[in-house]
C-alpha positions in Angstrom: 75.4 227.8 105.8 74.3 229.9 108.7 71.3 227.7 109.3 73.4 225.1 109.9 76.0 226.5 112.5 73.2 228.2 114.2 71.3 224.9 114.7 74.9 223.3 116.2 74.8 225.9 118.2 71.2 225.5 119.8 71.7 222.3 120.0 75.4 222.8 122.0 73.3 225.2 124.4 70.5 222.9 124.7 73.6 219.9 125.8 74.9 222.5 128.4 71.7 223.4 129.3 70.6 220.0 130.1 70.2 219.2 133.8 70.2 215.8 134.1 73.8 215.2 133.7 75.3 218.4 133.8 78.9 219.3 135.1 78.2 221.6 138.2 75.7 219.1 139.9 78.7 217.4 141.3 81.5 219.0 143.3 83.4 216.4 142.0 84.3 216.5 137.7 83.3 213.2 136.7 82.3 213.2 132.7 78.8 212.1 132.2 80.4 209.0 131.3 81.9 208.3 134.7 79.2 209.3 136.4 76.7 206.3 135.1 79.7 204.2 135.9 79.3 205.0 139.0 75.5 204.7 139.3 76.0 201.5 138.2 78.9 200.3 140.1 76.9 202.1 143.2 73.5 200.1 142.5 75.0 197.0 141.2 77.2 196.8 145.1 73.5 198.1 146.7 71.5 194.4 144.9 74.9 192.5 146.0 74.5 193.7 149.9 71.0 193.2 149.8 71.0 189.6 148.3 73.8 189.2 151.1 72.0 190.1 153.6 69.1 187.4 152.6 72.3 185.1 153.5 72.2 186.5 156.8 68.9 186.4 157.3 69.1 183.9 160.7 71.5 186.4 162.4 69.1 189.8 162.2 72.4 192.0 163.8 74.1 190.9 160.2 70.9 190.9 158.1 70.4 195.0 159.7 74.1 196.4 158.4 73.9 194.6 155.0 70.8 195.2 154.7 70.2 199.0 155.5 74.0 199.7 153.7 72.5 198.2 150.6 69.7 200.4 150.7 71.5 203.6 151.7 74.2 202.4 148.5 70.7 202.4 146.0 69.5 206.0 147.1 73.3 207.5 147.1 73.8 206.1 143.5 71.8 208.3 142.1 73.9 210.9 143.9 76.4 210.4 140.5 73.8 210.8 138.1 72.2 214.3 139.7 74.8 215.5 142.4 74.5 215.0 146.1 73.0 218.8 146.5 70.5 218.1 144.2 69.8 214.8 145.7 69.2 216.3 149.0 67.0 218.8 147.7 64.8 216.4 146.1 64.8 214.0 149.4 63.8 216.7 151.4 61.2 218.4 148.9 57.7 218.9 150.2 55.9 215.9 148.7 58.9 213.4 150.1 59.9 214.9 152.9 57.5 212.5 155.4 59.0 209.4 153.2 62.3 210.4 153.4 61.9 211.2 156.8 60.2 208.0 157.4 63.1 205.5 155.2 65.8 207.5 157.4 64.0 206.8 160.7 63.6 203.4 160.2 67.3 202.7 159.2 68.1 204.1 161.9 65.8 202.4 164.1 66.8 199.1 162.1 70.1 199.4 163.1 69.9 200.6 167.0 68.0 197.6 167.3 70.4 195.5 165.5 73.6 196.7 167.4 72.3 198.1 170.9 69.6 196.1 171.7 70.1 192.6 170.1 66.6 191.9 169.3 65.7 190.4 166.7 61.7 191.0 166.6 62.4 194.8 166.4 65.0 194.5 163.9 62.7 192.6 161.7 59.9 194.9 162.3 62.2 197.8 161.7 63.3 196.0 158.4 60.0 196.1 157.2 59.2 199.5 157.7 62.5 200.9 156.4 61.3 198.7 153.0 57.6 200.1 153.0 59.0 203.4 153.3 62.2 202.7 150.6 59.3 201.6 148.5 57.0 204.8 149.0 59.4 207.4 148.6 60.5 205.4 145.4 57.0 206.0 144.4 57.0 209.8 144.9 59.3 209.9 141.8 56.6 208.5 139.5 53.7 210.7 138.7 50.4 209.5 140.1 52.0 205.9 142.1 51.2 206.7 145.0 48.0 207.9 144.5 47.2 204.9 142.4 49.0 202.5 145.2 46.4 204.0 147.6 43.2 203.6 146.0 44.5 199.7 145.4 45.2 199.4 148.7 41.7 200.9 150.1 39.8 198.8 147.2 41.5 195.6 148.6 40.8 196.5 152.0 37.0 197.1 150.8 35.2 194.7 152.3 31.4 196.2 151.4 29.9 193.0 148.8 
């Protein structure tokens, strides 16, 4: 009998213990439940503004907002999952920090030249960084992708026969 209470309670403290969707990663107290309700609701609205934005794709001013809000909605979902401190942290951790810094710079740049300056060839240009960099820094999160991402990109660019 006491091997069995004993293992409900490892595994209780193992539950609490667990990081990924704990209680005090969020200020706010969302169950665990809510919380991938919200990642999903979150990331589900991020695909819809980016496939509107492909609507928009003739005006680049319209194409920038949805765009770069669809974007910023996909990293901030995860926000629910692990908490917004913890999100930050990770962002900003040694390995990402150029990526992060990088994505954040060009959605900026993406929309200055959307809304001040009206030209469409930065915008565009901007767009494409801010997705090179959305797509590196989603990299950093898998062990060994960039790395690997790298080496294909220097083989294709071999051109020794």
């Amino acid at each position: 009998m006491k091997s069995i209470t004993s293992l409900l309670r490892a595994e209780e403290e193992e539950e609490q213990q667990d990081p990924f969707l704990d209680e005090s990663n969020c200020y706010c107290p969302l169950s665990p439940l809510q919380r991938l309700y919200g990642f999903g609701g979150c990331l589900v609205a991020a695909f819809l503004c980016m496939l509107l934005s492909l609507v928009a794709f003739a005006r680049p001013v319209k194409f920038a907002i949805i765009f770069s809000f669809g974007n910023l909605l996909a990293i901030g979902s995860t926000a629910f999952v692990i908490g917004l401190a913890r999100q930050v942290r990770m962002m900003f951790d040694p390995v990402r920090i150029y990526a992060t810094s990088i994505y954040i710079g060009s959605v900026v740049l993406a929309l200055v030249c959307a809304l001040c300056f009206h030209n469409k060839i930065l915008t565009i240009l901007a767009i494409i960084i801010e997705i090179c960099a959305l797509i590196w820094y989603s990299l950093s999160y898998i062990p060994f992708a960039r790395r690997m991402v790298s080496q294909l990109i220097v083989s294709c660019g071999d051109t020794e026969i």
